[in-house]
Chimera marker file (.cmm) of the C-alpha trace (Angstrom):
<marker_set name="trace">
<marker id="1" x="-3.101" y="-47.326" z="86.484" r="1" g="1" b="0" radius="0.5"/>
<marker id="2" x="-1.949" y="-43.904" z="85.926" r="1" g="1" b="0" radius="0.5"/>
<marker id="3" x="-2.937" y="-40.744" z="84.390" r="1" g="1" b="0" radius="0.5"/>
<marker id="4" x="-1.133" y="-39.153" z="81.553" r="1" g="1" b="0" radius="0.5"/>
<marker id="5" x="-0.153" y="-35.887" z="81.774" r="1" g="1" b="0" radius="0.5"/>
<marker id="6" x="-0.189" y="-34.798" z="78.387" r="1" g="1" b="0" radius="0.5"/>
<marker id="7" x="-4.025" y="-35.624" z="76.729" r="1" g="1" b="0" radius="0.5"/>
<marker id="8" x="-2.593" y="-36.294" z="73.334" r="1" g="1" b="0" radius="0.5"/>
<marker id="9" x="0.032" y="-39.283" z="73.172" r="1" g="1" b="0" radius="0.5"/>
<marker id="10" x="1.733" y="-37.291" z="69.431" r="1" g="1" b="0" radius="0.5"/>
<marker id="11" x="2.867" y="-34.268" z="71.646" r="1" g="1" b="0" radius="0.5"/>
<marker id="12" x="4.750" y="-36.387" z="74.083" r="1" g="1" b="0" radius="0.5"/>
<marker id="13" x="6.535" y="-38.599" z="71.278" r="1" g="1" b="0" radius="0.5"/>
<marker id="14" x="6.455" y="-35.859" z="68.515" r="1" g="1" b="0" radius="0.5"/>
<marker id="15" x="10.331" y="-36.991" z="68.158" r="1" g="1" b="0" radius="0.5"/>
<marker id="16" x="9.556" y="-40.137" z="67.031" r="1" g="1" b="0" radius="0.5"/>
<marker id="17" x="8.153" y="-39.108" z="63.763" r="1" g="1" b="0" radius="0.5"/>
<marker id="18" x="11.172" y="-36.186" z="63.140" r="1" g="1" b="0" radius="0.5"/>
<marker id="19" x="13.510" y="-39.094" z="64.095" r="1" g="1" b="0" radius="0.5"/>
<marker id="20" x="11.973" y="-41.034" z="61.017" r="1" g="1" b="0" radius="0.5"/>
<marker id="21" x="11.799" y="-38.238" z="58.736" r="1" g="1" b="0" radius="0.5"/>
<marker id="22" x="15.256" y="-38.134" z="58.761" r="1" g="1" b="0" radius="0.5"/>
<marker id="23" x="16.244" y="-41.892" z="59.573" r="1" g="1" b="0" radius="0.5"/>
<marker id="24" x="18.435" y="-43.486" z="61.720" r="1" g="1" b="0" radius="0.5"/>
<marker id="25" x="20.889" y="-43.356" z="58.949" r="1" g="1" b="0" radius="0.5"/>
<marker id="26" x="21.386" y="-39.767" z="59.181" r="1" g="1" b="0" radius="0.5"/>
<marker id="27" x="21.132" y="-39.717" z="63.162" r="1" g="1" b="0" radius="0.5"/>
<marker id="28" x="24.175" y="-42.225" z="63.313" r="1" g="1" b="0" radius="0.5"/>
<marker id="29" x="25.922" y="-40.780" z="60.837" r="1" g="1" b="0" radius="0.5"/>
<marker id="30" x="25.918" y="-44.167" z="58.668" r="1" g="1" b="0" radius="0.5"/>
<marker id="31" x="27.041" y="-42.952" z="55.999" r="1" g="1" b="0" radius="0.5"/>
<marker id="32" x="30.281" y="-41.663" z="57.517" r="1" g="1" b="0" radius="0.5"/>
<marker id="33" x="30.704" y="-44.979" z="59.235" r="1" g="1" b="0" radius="0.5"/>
<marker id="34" x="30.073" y="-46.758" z="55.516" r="1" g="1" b="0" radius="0.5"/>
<marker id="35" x="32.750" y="-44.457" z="53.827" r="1" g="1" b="0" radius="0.5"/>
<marker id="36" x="35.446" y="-45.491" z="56.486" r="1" g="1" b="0" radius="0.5"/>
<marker id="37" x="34.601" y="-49.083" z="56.728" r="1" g="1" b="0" radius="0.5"/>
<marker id="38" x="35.194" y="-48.602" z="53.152" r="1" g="1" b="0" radius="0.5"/>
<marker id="39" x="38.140" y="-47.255" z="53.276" r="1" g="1" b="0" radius="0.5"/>
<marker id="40" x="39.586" y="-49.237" z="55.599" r="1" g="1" b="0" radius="0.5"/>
<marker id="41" x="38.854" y="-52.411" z="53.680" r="1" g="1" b="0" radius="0.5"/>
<marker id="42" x="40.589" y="-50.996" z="50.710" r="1" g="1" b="0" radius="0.5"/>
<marker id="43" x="43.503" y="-50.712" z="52.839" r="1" g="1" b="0" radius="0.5"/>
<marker id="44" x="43.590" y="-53.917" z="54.040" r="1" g="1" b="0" radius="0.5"/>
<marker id="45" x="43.245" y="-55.350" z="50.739" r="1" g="1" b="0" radius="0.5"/>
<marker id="46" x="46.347" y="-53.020" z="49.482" r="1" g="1" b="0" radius="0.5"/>
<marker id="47" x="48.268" y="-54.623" z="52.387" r="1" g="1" b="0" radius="0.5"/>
<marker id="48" x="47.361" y="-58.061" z="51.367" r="1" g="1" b="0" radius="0.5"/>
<marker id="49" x="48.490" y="-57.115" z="47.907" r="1" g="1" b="0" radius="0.5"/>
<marker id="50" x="51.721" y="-55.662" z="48.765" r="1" g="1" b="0" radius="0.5"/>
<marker id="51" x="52.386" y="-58.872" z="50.826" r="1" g="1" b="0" radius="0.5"/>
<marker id="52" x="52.012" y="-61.487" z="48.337" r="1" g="1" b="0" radius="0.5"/>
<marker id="53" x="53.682" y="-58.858" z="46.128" r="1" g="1" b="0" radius="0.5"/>
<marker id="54" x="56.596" y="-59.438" z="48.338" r="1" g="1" b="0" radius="0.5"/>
<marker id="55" x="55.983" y="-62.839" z="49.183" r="1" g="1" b="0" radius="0.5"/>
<marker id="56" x="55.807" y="-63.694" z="45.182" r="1" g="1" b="0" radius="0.5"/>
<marker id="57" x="58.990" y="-61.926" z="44.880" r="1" g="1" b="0" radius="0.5"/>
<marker id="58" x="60.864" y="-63.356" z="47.915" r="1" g="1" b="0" radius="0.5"/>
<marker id="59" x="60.109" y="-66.973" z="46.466" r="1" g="1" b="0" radius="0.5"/>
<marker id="60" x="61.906" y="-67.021" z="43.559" r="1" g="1" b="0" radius="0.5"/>
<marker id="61" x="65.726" y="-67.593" z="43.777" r="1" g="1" b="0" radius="0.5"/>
<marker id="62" x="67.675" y="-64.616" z="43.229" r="1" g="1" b="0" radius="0.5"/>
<marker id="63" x="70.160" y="-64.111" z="40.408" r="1" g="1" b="0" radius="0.5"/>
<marker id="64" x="73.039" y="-66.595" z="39.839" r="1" g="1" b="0" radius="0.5"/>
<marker id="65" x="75.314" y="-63.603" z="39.010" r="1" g="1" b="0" radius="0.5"/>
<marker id="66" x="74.626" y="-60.378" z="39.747" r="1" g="1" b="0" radius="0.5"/>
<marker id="67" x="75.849" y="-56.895" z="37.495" r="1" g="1" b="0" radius="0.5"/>
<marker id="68" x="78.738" y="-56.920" z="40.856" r="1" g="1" b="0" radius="0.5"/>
<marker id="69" x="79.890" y="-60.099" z="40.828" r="1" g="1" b="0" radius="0.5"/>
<marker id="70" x="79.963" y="-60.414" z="36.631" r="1" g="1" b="0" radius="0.5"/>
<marker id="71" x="82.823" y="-57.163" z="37.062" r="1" g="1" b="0" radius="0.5"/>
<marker id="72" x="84.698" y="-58.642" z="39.459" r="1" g="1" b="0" radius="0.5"/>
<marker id="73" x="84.652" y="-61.948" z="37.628" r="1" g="1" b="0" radius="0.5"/>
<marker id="74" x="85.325" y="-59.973" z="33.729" r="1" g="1" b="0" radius="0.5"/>
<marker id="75" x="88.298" y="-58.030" z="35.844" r="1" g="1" b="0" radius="0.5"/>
<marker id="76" x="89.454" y="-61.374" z="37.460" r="1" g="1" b="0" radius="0.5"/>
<marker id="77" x="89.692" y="-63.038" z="34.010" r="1" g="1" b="0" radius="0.5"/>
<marker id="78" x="91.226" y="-60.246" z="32.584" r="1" g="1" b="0" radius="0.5"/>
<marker id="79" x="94.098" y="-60.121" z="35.201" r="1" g="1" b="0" radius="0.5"/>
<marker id="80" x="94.646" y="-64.069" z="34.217" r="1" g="1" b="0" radius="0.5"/>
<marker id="81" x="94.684" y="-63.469" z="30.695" r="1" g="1" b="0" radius="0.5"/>
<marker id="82" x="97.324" y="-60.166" z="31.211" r="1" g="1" b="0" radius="0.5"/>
<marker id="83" x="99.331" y="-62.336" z="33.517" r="1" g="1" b="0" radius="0.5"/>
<marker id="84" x="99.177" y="-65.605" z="31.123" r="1" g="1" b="0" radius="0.5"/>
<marker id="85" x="100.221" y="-63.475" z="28.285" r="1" g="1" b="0" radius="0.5"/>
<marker id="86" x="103.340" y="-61.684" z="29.699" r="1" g="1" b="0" radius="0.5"/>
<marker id="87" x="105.124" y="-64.329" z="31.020" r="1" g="1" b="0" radius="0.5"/>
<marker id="88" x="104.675" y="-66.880" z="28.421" r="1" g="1" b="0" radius="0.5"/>
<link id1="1" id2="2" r="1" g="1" b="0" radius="0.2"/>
<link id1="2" id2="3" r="1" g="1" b="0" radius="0.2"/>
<link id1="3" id2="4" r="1" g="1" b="0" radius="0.2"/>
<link id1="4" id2="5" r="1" g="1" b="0" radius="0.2"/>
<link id1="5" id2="6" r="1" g="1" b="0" radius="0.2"/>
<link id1="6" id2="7" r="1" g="1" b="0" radius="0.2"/>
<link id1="7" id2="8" r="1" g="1" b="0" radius="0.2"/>
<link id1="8" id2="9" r="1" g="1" b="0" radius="0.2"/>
<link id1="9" id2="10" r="1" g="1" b="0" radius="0.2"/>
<link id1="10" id2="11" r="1" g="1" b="0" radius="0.2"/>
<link id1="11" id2="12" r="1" g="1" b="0" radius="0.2"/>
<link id1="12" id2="13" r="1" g="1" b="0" radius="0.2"/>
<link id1="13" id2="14" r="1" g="1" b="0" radius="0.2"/>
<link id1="14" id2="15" r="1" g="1" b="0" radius="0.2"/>
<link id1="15" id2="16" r="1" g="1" b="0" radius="0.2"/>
<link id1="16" id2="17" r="1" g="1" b="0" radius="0.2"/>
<link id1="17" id2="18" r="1" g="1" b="0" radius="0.2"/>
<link id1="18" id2="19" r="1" g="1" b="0" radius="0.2"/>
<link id1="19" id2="20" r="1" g="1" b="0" radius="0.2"/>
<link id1="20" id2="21" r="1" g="1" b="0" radius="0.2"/>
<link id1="21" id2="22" r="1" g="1" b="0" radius="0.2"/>
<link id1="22" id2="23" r="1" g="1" b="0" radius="0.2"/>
<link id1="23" id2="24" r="1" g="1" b="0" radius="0.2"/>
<link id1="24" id2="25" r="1" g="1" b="0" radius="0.2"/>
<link id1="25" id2="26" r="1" g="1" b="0" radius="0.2"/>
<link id1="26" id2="27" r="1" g="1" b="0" radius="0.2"/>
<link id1="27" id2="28" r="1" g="1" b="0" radius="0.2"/>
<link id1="28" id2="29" r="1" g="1" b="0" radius="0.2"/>
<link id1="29" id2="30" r="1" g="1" b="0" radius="0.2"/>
<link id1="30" id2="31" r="1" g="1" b="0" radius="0.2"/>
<link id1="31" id2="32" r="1" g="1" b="0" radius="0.2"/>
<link id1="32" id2="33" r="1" g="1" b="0" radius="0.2"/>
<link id1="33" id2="34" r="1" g="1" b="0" radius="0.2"/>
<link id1="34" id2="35" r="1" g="1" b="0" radius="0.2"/>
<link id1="35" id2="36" r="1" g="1" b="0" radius="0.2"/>
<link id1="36" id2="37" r="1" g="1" b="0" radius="0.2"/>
<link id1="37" id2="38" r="1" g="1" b="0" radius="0.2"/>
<link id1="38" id2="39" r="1" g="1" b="0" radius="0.2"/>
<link id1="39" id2="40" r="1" g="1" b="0" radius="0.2"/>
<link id1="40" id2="41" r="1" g="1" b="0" radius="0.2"/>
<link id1="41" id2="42" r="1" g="1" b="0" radius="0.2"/>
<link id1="42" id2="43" r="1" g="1" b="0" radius="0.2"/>
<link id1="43" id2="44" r="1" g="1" b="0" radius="0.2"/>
<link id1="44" id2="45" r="1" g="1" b="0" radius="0.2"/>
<link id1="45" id2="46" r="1" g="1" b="0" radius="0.2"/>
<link id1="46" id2="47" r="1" g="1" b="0" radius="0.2"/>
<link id1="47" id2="48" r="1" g="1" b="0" radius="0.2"/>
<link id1="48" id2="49" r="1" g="1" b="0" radius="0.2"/>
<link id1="49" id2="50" r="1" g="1" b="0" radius="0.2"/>
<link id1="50" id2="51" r="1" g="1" b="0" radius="0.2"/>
<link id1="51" id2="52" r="1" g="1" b="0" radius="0.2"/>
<link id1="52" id2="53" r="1" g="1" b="0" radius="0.2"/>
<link id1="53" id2="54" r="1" g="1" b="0" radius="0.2"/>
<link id1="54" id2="55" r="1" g="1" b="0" radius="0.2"/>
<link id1="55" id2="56" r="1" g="1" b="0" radius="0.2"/>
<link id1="56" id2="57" r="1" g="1" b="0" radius="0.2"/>
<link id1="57" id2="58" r="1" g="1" b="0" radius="0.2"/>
<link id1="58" id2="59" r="1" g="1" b="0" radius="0.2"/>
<link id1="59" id2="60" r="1" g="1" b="0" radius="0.2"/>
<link id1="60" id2="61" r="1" g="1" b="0" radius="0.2"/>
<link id1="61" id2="62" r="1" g="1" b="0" radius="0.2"/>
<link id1="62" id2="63" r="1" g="1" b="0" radius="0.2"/>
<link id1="63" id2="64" r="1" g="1" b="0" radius="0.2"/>
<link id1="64" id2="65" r="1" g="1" b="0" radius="0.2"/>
<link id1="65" id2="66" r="1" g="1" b="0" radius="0.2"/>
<link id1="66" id2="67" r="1" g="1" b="0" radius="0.2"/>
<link id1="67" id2="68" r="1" g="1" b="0" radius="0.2"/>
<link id1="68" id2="69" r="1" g="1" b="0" radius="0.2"/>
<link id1="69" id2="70" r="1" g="1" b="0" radius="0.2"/>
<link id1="70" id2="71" r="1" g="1" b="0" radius="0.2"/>
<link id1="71" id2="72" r="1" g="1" b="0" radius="0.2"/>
<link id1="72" id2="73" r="1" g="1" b="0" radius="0.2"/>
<link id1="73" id2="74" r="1" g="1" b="0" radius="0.2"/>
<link id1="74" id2="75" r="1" g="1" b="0" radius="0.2"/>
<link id1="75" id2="76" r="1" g="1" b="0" radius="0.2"/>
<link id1="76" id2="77" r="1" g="1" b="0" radius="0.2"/>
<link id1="77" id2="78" r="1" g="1" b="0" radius="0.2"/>
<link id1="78" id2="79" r="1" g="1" b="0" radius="0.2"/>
<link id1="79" id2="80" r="1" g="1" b="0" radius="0.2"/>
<link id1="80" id2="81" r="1" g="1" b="0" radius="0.2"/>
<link id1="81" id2="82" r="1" g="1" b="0" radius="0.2"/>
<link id1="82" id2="83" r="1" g="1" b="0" radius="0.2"/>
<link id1="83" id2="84" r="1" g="1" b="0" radius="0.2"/>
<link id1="84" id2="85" r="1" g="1" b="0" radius="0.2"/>
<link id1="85" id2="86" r="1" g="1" b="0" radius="0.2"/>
<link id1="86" id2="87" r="1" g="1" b="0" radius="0.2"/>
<link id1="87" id2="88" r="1" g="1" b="0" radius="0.2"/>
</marker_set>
């Protein structure tokens, strides 16, 4: 079996106790890791959102008439009733 070199086993692992003084937390920098973990969960859920945002949207039918095609149809009838009412 072998000797240790230092007499006292605390001065060899005196960085054990700083280590838990200050926590693991702080050594791995948890708290930064929390914040973007976070962060990028709220993201995710925003693109979730905006996708069933746009799938809501996509499922319902669009517009029978639109503002475009009610013009061209008021102008069309128009024309007729011009045309009707000239010649007759």
């Amino acid at each position: 079996m072998e000797r240790r070199k230092v007499p006292d086993r605390r001065q060899e692992h005196s960085f054990v106790s700083e280590d838990r003084r200050s926590g693991p937390f702080d050594r791995r920098e948890k708290n930064h890791r929390r914040r973007e973990i976070e962060e990028e969960r709220e993201k995710i859920e925003r693109i979730r959102a905006f996708k069933a945002k746009d799938k809501a949207a996509s499922s319902a039918s669009p517009p029978l008439f639109t503002k475009k095609r009610l013009i061209w149809m008021g102008l069309a009838i128009l024309v007729l009733v011009v045309v009707l009412y000239l010649f007759r």
